[in-house]
N, C-alpha and C positions, 0 to 999 in steps of 0.2 A: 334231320328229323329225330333221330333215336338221340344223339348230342342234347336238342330241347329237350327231349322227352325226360332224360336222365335227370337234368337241370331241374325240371319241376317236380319229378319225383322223390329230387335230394330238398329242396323247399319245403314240401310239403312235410319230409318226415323232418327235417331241422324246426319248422313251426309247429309240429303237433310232441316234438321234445319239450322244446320251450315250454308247452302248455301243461305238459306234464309235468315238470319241474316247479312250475311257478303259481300251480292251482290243483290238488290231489282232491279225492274225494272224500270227504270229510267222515264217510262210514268207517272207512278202509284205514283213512292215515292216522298217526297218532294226533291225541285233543290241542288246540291249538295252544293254550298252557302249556305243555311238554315240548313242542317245538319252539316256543319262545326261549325256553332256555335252554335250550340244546343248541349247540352253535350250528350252523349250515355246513352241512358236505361239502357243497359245492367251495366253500371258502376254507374249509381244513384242504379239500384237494389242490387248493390253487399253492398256498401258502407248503403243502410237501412239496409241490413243482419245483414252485420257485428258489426253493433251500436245494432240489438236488443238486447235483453235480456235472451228471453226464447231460444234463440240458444245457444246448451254447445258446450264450445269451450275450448281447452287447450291451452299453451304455449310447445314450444319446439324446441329443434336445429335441423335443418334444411341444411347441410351439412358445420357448424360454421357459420350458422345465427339465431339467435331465432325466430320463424315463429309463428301465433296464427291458428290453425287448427282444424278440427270438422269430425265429422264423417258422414258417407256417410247416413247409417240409423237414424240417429240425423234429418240431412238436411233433408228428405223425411215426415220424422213426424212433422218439423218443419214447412214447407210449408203446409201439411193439416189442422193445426192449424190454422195457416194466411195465408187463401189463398187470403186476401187485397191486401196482399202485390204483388201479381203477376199483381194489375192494372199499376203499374209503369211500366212496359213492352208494355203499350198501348194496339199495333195490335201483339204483340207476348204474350199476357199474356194467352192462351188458349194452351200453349206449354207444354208438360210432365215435372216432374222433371227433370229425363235425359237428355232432350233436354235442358232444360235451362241451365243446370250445363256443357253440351258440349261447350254449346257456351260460356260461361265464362272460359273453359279451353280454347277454341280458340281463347279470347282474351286476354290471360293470365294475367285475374284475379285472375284466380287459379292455383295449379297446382297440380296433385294427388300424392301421398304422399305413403310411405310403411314403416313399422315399420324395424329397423335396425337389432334387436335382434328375432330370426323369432320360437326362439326354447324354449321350457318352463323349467325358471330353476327351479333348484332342494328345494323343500318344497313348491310346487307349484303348484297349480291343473291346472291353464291355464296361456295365456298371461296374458300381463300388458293391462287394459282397454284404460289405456291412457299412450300411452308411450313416453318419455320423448327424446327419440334421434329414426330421419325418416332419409329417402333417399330418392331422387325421383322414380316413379315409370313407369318403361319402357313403358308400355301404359297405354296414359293419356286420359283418356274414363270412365264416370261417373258408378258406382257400389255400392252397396249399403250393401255389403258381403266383412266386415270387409276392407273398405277403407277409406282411411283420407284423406283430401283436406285444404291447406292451402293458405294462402291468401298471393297475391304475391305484393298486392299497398299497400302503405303508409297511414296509418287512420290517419283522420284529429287530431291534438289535440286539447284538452277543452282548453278554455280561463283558467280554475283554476290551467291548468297543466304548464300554460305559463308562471303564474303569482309563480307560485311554484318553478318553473327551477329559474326564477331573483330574487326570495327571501331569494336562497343559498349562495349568495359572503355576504348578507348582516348578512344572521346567522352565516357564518365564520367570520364575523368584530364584530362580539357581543360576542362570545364565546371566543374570545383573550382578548377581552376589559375587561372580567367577574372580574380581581383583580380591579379595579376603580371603579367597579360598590357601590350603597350608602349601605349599613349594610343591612336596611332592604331586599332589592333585592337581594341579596343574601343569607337571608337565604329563601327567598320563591324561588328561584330558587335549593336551597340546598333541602328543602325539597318535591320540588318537583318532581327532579327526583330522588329521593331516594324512595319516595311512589311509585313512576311510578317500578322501579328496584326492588322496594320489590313484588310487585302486579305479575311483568312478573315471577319472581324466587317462590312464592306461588303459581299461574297457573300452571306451568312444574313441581314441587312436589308434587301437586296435581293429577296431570293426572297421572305423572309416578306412585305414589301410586293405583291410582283407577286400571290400567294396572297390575302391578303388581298383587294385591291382585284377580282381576278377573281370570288373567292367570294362578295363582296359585290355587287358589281355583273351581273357574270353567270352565279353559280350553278355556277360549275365551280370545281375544283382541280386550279390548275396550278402546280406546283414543279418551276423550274427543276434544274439535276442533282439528281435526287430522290435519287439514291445519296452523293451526298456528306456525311451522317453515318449511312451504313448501316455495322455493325460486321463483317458479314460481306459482303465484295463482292470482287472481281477488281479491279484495276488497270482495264480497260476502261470496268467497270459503272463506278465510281466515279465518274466523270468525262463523263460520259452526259447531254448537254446537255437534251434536249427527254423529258419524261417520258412514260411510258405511257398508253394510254387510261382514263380514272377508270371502275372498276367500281362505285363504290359510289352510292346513289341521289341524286338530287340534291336539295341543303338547300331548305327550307321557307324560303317567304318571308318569315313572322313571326320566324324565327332569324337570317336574315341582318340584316334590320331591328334588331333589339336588338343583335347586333354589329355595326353601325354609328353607335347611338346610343353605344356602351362608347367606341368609338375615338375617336370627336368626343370627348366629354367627358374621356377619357385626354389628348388632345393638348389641350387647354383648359388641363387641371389643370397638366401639365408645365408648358406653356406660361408659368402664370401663376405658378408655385416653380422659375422658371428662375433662376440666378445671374444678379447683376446684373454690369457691369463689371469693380468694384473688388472682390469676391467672387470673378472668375475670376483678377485678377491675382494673387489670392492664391494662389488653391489653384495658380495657374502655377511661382510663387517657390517654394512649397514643394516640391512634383514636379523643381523646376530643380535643387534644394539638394540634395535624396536621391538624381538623378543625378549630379551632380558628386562626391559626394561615393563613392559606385562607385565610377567613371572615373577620379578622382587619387588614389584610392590607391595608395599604394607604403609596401611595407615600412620604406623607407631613411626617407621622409617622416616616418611614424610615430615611427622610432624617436627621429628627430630634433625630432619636436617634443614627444615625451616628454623629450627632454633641458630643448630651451629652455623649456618650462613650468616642469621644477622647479628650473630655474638662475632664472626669474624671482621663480616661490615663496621662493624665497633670500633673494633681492636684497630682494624686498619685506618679508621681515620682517626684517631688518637694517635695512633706512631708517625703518620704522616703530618699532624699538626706539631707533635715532638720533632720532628726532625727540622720540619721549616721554622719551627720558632728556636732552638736551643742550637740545635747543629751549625744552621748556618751563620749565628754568630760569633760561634767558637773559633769556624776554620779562618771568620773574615778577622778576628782578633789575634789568632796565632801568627808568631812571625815569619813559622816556618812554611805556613799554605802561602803566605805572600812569594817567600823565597821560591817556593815549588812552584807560584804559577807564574813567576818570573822567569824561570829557568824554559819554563813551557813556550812559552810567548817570544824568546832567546832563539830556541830551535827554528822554531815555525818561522820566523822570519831568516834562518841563513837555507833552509830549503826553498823558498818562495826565491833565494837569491840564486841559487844551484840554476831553479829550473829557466830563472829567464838568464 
């Protein structure tokens, strides 16, 4: 009974905020003129929200739209922290969280949110903390008992993110132009993202090693920046060294055991269909030849040694029609190619006689 009682009690002041927010008495408030161009509180508060920092917030689809949303007990803790932030509200900043989050759903700034997948799957001791696909949820009324609230305006963007979008057509004109580019730009360009591609491929070897050997050895999972191939994450998240606490139950001895007998035997087989030596310096020459051959190209080289080929194509078939027209009738007129291929044809037959 006291449960109901609270329930209606917390209704009634969330609808009589609502009505105070969204209808003033026109003695009291400023002339409707002067509120038309004053922008809403209620929407400068949302917009400092959403810019702070210490608010966690996910990314996620939102019935095939990607939405940035947070949680209900998030929001509640976030506001006791900065409660600065509630002077933007003016004459409403003495309003509960509830009441404030009411009236940003009643002007849909927000809108409350429910996780899609509602049932815990299997090797799992509970939901997903932040889940990655919502739906809306049938009442849209502030709770702080596993609900999620996403933001339904458009954040302004940074000037850096402005200047990022129109410095795309100009990275696509430079990465075509890359065969013109002079020697040296090209190999700093070569080498550079080849250190960058080496660094990302020793990162994921490394994690996946540390992972494995933990898993194996002591039954936990631990990945190093777990977010770094997460598709949806902040700048911050991304790069977030030591990972969260594992919710999930921990592996069976007999499982770990047979992924340890896979991995032995994996590192055996490589092991033993490794390249020898002389197998590496090849495939080295070859990889060397399909660089080099990138790196010096030049137009001018090209065109020039499309010249010199068919000036040699030339050459060569003139010296070869010189030779069959003038040559060969020189040596058949001499008397001395006769003698010489007489003496040839001499030999050849007293070995033909040796061998039988």
């Amino acid at each position: 009974m006291k449960k109901a009682g609270a329930e209606k009690k917390r209704a009634r002041r969330s609808s009589a905020a609502v009505k105070t927010a969204a209808g003033r008495d026109p003695a009291t408030d400023t002339p409707p003129r002067k509120q038309g161009n004053k922008k809403d509180v209620f929407q400068l508060f949302a917009e400092k929200v959403r810019d702070h920092k210490d608010l966690v917030s996910r990314w996620a689809v939102l019935q095939e739209t990607r939405v940035e949303y947070f949680r209900g007990k998030d929001f509640v803790s976030f506001l006791k922290n900065h409660p600065e932030l509630k002077d933007i509200l003016e004459s409403d900043r003495h309003l509960e969280v509830d009441d404030i989050v009411n009236v940003l759903l009643s002007k849909n700034l927000l809108v409350r949110c429910d996780r899609v997948v509602k049932t815990v799957r299997p090797g799992k001791r509970k939901l997903s903390t932040w889940p990655a696909h919502l739906e809306i949820f049938p009442e849209q009324e502030f709770s702080d008992n596993d609900a999620f609230f996403a933001w339904t305006f458009v954040n302004k963007r940074p000037l850096w993110q402005t200047l990022l979008s129109l410095s795309w057509p100009v990275l696509t004109l430079a990465i075509c132009l890359f065969p013109v580019y002079p020697h040296q730009a090209k190999l700093l360009i070569l080498y550079s993202c080849a250190g960058v591609l080496l660094l990302i491929l020793c990162l994921l070897l490394v994690r996946a090693l540390i992972f494995g050997a933990s898993w194996i050895l002591l039954g936990k999972r631990i990945w190093i920046f777990p977010n770094i191939l997460a598709e949806e994450a902040t700048l911050r998240e991304l790069f977030r060294f030591w990972p969260q606490k594992d919710e999930e139950e921990k592996p069976k001895l007999t499982a770990r055991l047979f992924y340890a007998i896979v991995a032995v035997l994996a590192i055996l087989l490589l092991r033993h269909h490794a390249p020898d030596e002389a197998a590496r310096a090849r495939y080295q020459k070859r990889v060397s030849n399909i660089i080099d051959d990138v790196l010096e190209w030049d137009p001018r080289l090209a065109l020039s040694g499309m010249m010199d080929s068919m000036q040699s194509e030339v050459n060569g078939t003139e010296t070869n029609n010189n030779v069959t027209d003038g040559g060969g009738s020189e040596k058949a007129a001499s008397p001395d190619y006769v003698e010489h291929e007489h003496d040839e044809s001499t030999e050849d037959k007293d070995l033909y006689d040796e061998k039988i």
